[in-house]
C-alpha positions as YAML, in Angstrom:
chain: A
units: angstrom
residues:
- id: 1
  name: UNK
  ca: [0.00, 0.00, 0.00]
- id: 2
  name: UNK
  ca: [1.45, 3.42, -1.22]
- id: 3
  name: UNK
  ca: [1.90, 5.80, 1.55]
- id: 4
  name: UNK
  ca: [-0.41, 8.17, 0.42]
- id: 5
  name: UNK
  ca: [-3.07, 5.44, 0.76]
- id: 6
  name: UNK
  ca: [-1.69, 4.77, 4.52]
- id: 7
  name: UNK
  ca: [-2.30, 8.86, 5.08]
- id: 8
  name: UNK
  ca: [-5.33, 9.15, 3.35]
- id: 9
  name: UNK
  ca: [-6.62, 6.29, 5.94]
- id: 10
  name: UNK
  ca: [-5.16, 7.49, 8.78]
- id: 11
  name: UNK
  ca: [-7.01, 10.74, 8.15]
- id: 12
  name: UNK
  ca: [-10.34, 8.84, 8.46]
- id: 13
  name: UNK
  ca: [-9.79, 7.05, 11.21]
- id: 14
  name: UNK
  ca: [-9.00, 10.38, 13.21]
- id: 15
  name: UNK
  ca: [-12.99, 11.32, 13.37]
- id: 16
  name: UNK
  ca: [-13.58, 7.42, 14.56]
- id: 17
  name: UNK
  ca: [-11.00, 7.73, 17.11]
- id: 18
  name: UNK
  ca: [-12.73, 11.60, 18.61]
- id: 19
  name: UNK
  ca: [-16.10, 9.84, 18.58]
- id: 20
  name: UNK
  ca: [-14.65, 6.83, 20.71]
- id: 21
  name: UNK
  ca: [-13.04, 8.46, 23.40]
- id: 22
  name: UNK
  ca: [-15.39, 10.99, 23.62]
- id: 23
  name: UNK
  ca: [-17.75, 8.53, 23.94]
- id: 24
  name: UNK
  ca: [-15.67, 6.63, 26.89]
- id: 25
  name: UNK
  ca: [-15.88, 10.50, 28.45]
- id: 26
  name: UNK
  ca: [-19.37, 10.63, 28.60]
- id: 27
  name: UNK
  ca: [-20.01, 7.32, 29.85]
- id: 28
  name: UNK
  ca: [-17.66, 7.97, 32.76]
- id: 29
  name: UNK
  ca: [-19.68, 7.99, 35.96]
- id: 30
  name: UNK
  ca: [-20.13, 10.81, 38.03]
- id: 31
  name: UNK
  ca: [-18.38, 10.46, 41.34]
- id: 32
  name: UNK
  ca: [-20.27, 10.21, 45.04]
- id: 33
  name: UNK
  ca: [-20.70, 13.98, 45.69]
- id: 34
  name: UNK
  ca: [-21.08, 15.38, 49.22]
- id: 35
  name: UNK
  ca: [-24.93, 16.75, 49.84]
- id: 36
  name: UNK
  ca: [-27.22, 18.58, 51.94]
- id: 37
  name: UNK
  ca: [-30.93, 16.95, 53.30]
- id: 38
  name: UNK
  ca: [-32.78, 20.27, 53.80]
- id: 39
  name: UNK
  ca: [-36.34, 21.04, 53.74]
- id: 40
  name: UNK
  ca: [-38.66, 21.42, 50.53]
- id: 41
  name: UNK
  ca: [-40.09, 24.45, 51.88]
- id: 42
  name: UNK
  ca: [-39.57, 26.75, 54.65]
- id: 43
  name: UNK
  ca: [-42.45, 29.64, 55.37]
- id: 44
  name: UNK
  ca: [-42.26, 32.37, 57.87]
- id: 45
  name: UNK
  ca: [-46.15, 32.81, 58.39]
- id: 46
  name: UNK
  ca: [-47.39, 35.78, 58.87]
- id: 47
  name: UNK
  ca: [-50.81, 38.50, 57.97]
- id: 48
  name: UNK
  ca: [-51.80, 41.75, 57.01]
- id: 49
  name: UNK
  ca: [-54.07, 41.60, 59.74]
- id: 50
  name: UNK
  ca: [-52.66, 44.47, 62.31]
- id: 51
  name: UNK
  ca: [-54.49, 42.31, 65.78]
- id: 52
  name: UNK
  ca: [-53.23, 40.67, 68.60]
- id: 53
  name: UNK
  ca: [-52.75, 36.79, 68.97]
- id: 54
  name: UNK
  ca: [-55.60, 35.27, 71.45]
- id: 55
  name: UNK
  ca: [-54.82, 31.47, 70.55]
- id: 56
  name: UNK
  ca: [-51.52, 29.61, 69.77]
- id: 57
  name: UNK
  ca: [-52.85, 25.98, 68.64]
- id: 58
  name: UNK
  ca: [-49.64, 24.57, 68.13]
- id: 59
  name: UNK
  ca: [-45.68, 24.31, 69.57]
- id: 60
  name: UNK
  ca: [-42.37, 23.74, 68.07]
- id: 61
  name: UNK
  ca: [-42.00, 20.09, 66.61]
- id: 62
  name: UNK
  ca: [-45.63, 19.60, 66.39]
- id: 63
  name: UNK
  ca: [-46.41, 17.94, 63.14]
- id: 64
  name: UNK
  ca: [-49.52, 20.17, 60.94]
- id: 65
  name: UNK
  ca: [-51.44, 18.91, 57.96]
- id: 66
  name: UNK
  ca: [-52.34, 21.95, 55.55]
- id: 67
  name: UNK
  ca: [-55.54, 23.89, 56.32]
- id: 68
  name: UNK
  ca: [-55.11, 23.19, 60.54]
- id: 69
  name: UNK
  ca: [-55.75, 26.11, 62.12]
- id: 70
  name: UNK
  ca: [-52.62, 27.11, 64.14]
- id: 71
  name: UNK
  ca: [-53.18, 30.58, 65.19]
- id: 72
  name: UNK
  ca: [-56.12, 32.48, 66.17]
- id: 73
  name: UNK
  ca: [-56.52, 36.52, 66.68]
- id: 74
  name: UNK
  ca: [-58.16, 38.85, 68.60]
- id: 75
  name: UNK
  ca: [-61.27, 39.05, 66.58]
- id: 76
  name: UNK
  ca: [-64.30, 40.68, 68.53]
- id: 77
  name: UNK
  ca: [-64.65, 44.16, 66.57]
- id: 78
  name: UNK
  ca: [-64.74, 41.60, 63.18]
- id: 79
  name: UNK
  ca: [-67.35, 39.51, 64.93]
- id: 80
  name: UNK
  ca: [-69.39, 42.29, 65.77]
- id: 81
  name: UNK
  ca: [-69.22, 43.95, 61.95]
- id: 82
  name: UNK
  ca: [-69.91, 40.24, 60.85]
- id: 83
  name: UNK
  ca: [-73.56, 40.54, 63.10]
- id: 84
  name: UNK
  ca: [-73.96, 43.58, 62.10]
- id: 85
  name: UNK
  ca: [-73.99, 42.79, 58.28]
- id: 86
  name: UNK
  ca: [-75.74, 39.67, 58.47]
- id: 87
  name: UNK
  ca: [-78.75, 41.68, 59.99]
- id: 88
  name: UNK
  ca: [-78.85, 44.33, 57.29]
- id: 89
  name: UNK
  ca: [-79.10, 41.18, 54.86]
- id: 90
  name: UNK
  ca: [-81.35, 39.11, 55.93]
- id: 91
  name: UNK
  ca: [-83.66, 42.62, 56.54]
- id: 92
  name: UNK
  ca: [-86.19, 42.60, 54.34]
- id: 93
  name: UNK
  ca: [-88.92, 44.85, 55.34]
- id: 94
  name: UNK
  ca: [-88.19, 47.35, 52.83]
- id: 95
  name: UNK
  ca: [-88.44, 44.76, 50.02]
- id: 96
  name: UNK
  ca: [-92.03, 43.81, 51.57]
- id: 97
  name: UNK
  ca: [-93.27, 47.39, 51.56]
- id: 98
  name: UNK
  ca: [-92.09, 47.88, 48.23]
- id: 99
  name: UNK
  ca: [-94.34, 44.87, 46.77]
- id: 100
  name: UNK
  ca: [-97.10, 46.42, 48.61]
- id: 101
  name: UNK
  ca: [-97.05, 49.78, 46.74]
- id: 102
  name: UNK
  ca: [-96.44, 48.44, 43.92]
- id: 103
  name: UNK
  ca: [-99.34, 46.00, 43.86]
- id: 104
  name: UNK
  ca: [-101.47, 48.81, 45.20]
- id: 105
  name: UNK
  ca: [-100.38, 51.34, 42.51]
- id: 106
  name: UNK
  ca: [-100.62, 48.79, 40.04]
- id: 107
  name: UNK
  ca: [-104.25, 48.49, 40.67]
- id: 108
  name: UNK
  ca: [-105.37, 51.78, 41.18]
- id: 109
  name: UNK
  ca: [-103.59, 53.08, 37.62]
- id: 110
  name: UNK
  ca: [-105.87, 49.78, 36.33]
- id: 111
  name: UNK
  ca: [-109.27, 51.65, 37.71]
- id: 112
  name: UNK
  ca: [-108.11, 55.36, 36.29]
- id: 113
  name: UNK
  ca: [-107.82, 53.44, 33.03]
- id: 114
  name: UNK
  ca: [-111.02, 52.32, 32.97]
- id: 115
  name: UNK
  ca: [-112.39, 55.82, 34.10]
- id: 116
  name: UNK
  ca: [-110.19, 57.06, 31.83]
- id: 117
  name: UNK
  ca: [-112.05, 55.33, 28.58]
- id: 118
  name: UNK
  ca: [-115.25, 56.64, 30.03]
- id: 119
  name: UNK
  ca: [-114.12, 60.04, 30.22]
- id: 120
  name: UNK
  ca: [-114.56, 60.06, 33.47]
- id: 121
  name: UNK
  ca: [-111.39, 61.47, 34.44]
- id: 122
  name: UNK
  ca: [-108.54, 63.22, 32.87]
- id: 123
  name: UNK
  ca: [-105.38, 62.72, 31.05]
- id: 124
  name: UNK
  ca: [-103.55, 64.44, 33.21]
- id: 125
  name: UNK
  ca: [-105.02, 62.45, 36.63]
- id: 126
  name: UNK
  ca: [-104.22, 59.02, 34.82]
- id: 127
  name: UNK
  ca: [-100.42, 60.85, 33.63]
- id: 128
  name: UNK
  ca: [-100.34, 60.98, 37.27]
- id: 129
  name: UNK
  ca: [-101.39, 57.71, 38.75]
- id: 130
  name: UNK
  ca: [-99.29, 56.19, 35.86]
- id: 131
  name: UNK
  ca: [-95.93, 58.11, 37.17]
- id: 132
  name: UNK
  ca: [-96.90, 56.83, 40.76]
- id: 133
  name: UNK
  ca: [-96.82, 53.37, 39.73]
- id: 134
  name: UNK
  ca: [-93.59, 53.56, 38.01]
- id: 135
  name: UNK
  ca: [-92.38, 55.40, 41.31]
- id: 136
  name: UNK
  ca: [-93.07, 52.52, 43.26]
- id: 137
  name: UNK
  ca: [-91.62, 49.91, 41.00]
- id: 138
  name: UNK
  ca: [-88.13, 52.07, 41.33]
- id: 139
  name: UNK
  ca: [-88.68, 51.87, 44.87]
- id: 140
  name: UNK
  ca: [-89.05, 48.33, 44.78]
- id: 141
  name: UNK
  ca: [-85.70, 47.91, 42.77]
- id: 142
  name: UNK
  ca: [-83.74, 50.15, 45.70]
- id: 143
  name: UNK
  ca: [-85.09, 47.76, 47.79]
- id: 144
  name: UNK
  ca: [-83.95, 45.03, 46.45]
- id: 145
  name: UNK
  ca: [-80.14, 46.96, 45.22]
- id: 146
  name: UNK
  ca: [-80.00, 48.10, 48.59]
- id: 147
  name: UNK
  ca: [-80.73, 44.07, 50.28]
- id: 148
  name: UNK
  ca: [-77.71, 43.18, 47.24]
- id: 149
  name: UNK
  ca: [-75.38, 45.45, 48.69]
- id: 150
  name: UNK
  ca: [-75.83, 44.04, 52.16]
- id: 151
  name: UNK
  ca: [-74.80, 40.91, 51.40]
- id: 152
  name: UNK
  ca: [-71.65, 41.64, 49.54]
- id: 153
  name: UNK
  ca: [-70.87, 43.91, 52.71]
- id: 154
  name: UNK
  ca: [-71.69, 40.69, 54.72]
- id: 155
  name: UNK
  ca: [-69.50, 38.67, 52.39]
- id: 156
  name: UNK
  ca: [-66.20, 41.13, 52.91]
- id: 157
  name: UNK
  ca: [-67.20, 41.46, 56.55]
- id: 158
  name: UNK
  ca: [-66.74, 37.34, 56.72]
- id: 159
  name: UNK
  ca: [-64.02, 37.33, 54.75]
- id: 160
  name: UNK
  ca: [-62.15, 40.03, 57.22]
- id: 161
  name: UNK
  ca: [-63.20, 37.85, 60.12]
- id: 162
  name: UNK
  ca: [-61.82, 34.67, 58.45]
- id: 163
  name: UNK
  ca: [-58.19, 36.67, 57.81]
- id: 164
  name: UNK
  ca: [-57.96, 36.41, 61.55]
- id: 165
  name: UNK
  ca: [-58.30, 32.56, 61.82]
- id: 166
  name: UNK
  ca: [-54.61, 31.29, 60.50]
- id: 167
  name: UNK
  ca: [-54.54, 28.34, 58.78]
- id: 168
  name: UNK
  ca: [-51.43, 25.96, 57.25]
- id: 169
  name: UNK
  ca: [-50.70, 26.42, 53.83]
- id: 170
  name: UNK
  ca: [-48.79, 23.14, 54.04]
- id: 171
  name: UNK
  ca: [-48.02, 19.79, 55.42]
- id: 172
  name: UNK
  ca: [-45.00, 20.24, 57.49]
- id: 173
  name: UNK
  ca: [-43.72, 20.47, 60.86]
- id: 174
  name: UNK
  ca: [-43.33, 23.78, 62.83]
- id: 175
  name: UNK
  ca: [-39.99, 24.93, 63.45]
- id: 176
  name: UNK
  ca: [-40.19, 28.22, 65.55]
- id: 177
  name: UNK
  ca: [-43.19, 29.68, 67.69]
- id: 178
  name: UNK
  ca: [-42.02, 33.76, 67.27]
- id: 179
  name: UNK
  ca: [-45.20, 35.26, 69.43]
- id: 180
  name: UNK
  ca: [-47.22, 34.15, 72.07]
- id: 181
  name: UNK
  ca: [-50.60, 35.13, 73.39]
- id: 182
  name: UNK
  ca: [-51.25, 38.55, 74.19]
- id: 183
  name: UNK
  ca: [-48.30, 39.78, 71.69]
- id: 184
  name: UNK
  ca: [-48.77, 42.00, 68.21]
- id: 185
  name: UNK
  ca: [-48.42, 40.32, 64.89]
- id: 186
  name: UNK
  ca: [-47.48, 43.66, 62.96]
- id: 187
  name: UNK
  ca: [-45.27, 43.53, 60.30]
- id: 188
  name: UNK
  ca: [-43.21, 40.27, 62.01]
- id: 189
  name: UNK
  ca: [-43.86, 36.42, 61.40]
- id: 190
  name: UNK
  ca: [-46.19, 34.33, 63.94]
- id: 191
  name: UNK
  ca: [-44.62, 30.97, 63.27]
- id: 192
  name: UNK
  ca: [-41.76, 28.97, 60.94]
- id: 193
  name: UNK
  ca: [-42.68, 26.00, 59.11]
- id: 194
  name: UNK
  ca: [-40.80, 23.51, 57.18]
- id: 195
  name: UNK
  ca: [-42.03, 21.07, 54.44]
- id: 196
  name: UNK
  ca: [-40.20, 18.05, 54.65]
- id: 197
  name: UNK
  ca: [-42.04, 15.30, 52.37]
- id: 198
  name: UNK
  ca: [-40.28, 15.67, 50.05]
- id: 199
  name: UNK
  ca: [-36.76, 16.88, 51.31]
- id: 200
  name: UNK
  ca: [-34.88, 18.60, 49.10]
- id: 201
  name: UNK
  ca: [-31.01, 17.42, 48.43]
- id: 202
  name: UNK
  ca: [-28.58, 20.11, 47.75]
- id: 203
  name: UNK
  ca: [-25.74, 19.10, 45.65]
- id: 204
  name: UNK
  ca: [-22.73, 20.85, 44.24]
- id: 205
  name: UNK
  ca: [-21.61, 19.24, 41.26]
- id: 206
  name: UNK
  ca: [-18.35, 20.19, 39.34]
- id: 207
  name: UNK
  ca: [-18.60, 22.16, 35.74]
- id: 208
  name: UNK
  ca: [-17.34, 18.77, 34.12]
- id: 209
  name: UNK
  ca: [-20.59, 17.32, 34.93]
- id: 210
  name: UNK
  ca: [-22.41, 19.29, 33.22]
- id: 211
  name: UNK
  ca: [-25.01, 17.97, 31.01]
- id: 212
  name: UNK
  ca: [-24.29, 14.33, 32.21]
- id: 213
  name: UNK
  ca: [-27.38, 15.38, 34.90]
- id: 214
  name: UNK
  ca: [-30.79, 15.87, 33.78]
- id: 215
  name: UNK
  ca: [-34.00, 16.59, 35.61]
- id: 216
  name: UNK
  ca: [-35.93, 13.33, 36.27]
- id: 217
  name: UNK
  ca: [-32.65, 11.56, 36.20]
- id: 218
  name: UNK
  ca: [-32.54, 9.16, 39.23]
- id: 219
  name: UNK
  ca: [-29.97, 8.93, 42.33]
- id: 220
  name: UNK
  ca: [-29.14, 7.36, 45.57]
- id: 221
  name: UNK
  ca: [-28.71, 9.38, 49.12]
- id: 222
  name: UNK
  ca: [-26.81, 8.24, 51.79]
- id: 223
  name: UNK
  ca: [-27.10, 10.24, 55.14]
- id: 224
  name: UNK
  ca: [-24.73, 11.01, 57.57]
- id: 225
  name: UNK
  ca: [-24.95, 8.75, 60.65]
- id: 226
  name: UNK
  ca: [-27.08, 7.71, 62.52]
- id: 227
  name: UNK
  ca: [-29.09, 7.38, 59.63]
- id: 228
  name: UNK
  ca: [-28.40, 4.55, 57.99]
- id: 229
  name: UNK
  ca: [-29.39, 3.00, 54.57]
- id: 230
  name: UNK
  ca: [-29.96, 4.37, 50.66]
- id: 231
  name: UNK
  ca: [-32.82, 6.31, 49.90]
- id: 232
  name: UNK
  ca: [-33.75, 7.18, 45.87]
- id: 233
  name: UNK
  ca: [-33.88, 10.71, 44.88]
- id: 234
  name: UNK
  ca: [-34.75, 12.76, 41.65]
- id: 235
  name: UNK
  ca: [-33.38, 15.38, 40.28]
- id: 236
  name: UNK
  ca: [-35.77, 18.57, 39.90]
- id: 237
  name: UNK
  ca: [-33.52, 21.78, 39.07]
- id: 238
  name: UNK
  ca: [-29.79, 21.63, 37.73]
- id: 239
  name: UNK
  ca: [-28.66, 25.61, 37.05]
- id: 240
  name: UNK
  ca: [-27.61, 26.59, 33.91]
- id: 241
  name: UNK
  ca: [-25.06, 29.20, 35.12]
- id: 242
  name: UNK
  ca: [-22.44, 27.69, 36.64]
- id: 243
  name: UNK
  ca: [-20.17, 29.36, 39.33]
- id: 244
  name: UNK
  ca: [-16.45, 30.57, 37.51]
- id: 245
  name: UNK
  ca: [-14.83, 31.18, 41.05]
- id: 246
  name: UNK
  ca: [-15.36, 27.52, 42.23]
- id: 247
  name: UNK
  ca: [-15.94, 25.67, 38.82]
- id: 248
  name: UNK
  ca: [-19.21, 24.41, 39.90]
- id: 249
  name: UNK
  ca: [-22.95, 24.27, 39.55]
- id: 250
  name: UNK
  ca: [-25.53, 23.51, 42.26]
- id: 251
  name: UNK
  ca: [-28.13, 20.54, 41.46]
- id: 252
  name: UNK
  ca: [-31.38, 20.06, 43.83]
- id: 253
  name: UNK
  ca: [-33.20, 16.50, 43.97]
- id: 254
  name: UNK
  ca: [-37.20, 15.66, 45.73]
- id: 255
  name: UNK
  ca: [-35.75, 13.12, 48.15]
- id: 256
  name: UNK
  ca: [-39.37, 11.46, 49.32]
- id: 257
  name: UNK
  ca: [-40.17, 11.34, 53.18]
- id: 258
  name: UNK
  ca: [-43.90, 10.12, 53.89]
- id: 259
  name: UNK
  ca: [-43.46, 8.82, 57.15]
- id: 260
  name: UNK
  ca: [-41.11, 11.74, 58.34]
- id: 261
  name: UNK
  ca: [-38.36, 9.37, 59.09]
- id: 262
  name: UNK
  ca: [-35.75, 11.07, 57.82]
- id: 263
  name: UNK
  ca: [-34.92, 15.42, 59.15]
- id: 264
  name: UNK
  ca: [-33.61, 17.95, 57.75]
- id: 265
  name: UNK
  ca: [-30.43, 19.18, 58.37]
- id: 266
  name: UNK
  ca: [-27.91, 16.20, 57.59]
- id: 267
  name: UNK
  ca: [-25.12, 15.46, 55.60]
- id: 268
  name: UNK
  ca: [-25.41, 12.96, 52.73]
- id: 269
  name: UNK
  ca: [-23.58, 11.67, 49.92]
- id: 270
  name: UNK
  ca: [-25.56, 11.00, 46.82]
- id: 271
  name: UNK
  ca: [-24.71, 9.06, 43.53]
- id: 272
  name: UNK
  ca: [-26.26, 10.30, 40.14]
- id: 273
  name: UNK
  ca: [-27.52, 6.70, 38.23]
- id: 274
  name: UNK
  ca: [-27.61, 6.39, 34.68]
- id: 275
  name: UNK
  ca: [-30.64, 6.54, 32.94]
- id: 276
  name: UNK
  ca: [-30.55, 2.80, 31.79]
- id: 277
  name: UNK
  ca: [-29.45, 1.84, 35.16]
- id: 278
  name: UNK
  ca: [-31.33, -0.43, 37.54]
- id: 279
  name: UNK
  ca: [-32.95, 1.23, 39.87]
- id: 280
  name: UNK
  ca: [-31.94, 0.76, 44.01]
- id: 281
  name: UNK
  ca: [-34.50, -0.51, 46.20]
- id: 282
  name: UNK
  ca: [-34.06, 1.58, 49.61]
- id: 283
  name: UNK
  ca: [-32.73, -0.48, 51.75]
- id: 284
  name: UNK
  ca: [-33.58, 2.42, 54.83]
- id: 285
  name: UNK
  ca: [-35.75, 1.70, 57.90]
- id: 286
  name: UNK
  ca: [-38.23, 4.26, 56.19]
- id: 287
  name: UNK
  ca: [-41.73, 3.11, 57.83]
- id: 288
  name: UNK
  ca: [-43.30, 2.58, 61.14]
- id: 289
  name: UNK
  ca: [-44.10, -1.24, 60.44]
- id: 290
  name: UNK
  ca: [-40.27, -1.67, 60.11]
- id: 291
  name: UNK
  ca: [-39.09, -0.63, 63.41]
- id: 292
  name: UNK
  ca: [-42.26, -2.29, 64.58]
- id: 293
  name: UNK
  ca: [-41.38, -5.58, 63.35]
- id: 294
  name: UNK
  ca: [-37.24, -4.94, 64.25]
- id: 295
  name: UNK
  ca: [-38.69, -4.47, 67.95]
- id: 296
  name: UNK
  ca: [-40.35, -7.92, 67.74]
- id: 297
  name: UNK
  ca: [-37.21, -9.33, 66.55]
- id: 298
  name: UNK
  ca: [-35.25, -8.20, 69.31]
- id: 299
  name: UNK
  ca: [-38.00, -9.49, 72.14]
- id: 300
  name: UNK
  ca: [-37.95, -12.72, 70.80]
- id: 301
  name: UNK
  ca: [-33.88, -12.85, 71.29]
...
């Protein structure tokens, strides 16, 4: 073989050779990278409601589903302006008297009519029993507009009066009690909560990662001790600006937690699995009927 035959192959094996190795790069797996368990969410609760806090229904650690109620506030003023309203609307005396006229002028222009056709009164009296009618029929309608308007005004008085019953917005766990009875909620937070099913897992990952993590990709976190065990997370944000001063982007995975067995707060490692890999069964203590049955275990020994 000529040597310009030996070049002219060499030449295309060089774009076989750049697609092999960079396809041994990308299938390189990503190391175990330190992590963070934190919470999903954490809310500093507070209202626009300028009152003062007559009930605290709940403590620090105490475990609320959304919609409890966990603080109530002074609220006798609202009450009050909530009677108030509900009176006005449910008055209807003026819509009664209203009929009344009507039906009464309605009749009477009916008898001018017929007086009317005999000549025996007119135009001018039946122009006037005619504009009385109509006169009552607007009164009828102010009535009626003014019984409207009293129930929208007992609708926003309600509606104030339920701003001062504070509910959960999620299921969580509280993690500070700020006031206490007797104490102002203006313009400062009543109580911290944290979500924490799911956790969310905090990684940094280096630049070279990049694009070898995708949202909905799968991985496995391992938490510090004394947790024990491998738990399967997703991934649900990876940045798209990495950080030039540390070469390195952050990466945040829904780590699930129904049974609250795991907190917030540790230490992990976690290890990114390919998507064709086979997915982990967690081998963690995650549910109540597992300790149960591990105490049984141990009374029988």
């Amino acid at each position: 073989m000529s040597p310009a035959n030996l070049a002219d192959r060499a030449v295309g094996y060089v774009p076989l050779a750049l697609a092999f190795f960079a396809a041994q790069a990308s299938a390189v797996a990503i190391p175990q990278l330190d992590c963070v368990v934190e919470p999903h969410m954490v809310i500093d609760l507070s209202t626009q409601i300028d009152s003062i806090v007559e009930t605290m229904h709940v403590e620090r650690g105490d475990l609320v589903e959304k919609d409890q109620i966990l603080v109530t506030l002074d609220s006798g003023v609202e009450r009050a302006a909530v009677a108030s309203a509900r009176a006005r609307a449910d008055a209807n005396a003026d819509i009664r008297a209203g009929q009344v006229n009507v039906a009464f002028a309605e009749r009477r222009e009916e008898r001018v009519q017929s007086l009317l056709e005999d000549d025996a009164v007119s135009t001018d009296q039946f122009d006037e029993v005619e504009t009385e009618t109509r006169l009552a029929r607007l009164q009828l309608d102010q009535a009626e507009e003014a019984t409207r308007l009293a129930r929208l005004e007992l609708h926003r008085a309600e509606e104030t009066l339920r701003r001062h019953t504070i509910r959960s917005p999620i299921d969580g766990v509280v993690v500070q009690r700020y006031l206490s009875p007797g104490e102002s909620v203006r313009f400062q937070p009543m109580l911290r909560l944290a979500q924490i099913d799911p956790l969310r897992v905090e990684v940094i990952v280096p630049v070279s990662a990049f694009g070898k993590i995708s949202v909905g990709q799968r991985a496995i976190v391992q938490p510090e001790e004394p947790m024990v065990g491998n738990y399967q997370a997703k991934v649900t944000i990876v940045d798209r600006v990495a950080d030039a001063a540390s070469g390195t982007f952050r990466v945040a995975l829904d780590l699930p937690n129904p049974d609250y067995s795991l907190p917030s707060g540790l230490k992990c490692m976690v290890q990114f699995l390919d998507d064709d890999a086979t997915p982990l069964q967690s081998d963690a203590p995650n549910s109540a009927a597992t300790q149960a049955s591990a105490d049984r275990d141990s009374s029988q020994l």
